[in-house]
ZATIZA-519747 format. One line per 2 residues: number of its first residue (from 1); for each residue x, y, z of C-alpha. Coordinates in nm, 2 decimals. Example, Ala and Ser with C-alpha at 12.3 -4.5 7.8 and 13.67 -1.06 7.14 Angstrom:
<pts>
1 = 1.23,-0.45,0.78; 1.37,-0.11,0.71
</pts>
This chain:
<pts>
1 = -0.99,5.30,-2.06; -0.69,5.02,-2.13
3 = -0.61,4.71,-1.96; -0.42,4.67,-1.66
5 = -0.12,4.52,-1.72; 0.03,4.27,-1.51
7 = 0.23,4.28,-1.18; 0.61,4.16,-1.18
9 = 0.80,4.14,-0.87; 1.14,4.26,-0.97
11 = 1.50,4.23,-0.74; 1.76,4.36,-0.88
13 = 2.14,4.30,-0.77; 2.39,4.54,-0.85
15 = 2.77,4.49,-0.70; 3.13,4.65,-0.73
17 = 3.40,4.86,-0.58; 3.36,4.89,-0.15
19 = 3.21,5.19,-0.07; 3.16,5.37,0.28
21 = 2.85,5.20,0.41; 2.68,5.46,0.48
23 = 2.76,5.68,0.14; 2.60,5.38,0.00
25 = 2.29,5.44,0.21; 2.25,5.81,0.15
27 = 2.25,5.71,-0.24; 1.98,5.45,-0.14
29 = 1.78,5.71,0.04; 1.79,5.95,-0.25
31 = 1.69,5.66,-0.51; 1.39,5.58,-0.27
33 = 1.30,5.94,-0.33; 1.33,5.93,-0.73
35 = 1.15,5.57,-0.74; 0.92,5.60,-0.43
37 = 0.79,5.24,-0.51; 1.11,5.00,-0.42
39 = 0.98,4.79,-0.19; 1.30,4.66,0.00
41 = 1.68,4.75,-0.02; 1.90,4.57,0.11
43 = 2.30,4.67,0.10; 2.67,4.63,0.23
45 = 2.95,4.77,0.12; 3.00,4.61,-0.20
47 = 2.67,4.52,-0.33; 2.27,4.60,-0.31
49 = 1.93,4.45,-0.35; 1.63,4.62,-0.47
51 = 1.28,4.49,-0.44; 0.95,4.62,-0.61
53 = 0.69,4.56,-0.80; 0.64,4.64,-1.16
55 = 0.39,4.63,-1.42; 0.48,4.53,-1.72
57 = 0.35,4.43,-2.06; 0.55,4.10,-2.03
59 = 0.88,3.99,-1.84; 1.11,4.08,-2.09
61 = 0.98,4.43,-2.10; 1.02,4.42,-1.67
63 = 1.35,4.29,-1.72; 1.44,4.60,-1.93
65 = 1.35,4.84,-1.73; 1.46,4.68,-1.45
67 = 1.83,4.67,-1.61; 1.78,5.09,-1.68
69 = 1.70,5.16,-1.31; 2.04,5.12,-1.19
71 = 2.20,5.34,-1.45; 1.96,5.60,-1.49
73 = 2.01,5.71,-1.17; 2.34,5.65,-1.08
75 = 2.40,6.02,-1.10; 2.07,6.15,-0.97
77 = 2.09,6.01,-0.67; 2.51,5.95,-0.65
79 = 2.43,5.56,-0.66; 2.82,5.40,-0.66
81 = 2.96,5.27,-1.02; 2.81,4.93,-1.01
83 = 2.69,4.68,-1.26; 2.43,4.49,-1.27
85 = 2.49,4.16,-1.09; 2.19,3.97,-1.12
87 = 1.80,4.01,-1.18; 1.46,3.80,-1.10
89 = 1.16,3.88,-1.27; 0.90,3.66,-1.15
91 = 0.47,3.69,-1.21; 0.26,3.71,-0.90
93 = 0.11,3.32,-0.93; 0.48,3.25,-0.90
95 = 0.55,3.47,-0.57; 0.20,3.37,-0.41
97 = 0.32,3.05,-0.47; 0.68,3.05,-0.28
99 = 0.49,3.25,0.04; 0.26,2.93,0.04
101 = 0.52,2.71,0.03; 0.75,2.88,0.30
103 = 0.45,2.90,0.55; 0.38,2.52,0.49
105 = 0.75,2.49,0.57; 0.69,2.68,0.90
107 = 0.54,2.43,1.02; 0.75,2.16,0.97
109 = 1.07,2.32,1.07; 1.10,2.55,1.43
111 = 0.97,2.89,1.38; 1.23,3.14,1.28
113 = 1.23,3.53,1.26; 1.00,3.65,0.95
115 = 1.20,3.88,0.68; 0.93,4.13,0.55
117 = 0.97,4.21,0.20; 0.68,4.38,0.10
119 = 0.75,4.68,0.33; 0.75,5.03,0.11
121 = 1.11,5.21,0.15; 1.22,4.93,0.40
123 = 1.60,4.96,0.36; 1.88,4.83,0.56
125 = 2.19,4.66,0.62; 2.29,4.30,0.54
</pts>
């Protein structure tokens, strides 16, 4: 049996052209279908974020198919003609290490409301 490879938490950006909000979220509904693993979506009318977790050989392998999701199922799914407007592709010591720093910044600042991002198929407006 092979290795595991490791995790890489993924967001994708993809922007263009408005398009009716909520053509944009029937798109986003079919995608979750195809790729059942995005963990958060976020979208307006001109742009969308996609969350997940990948694994990977290494980042620049993430980073690739991160770049293909868009495209590949623009048509599946009727996703709207938009390019890719920016990607972070980060290893898990890194995000364990921004959720420790935001909680010890909790407590030095007034609590605010907590954005889950970890949520499987959460998806929703900006």
């Amino acid at each position: 049996m092979g290795e595991s490879m490791p995790l890489w938490s993924v967001t994708l950006t993809v922007a263009g052209h408005a398009t009716d909000v909520a053509e944009v979220r029937s798109a986003l509904d079919r995608l979750l279908t195809e790729h059942p693993f995005l963990s958060s979506v976020r979208y307006s009318a001109t742009r969308a974020e996609l969350r997940y977790w990948d694994e990977a050989r290494d980042v620049d392998d993430a980073a690739a198919m991160a770049l293909r999701l868009w495209p590949e199922h623009r048509v599946s799914a009727g996703l709207p003609n938009w390019s890719v407007a920016g990607i972070e592709v980060v290893d898990r010591a890194t995000v364990e290490h921004r959720v420790e720093a935001q909680a010890a910044s909790r407590h030095r600042r007034p609590a605010r409301r907590a954005r889950s991002l970890d949520l499987i198929g959460d998806i929703a407006p900006w």
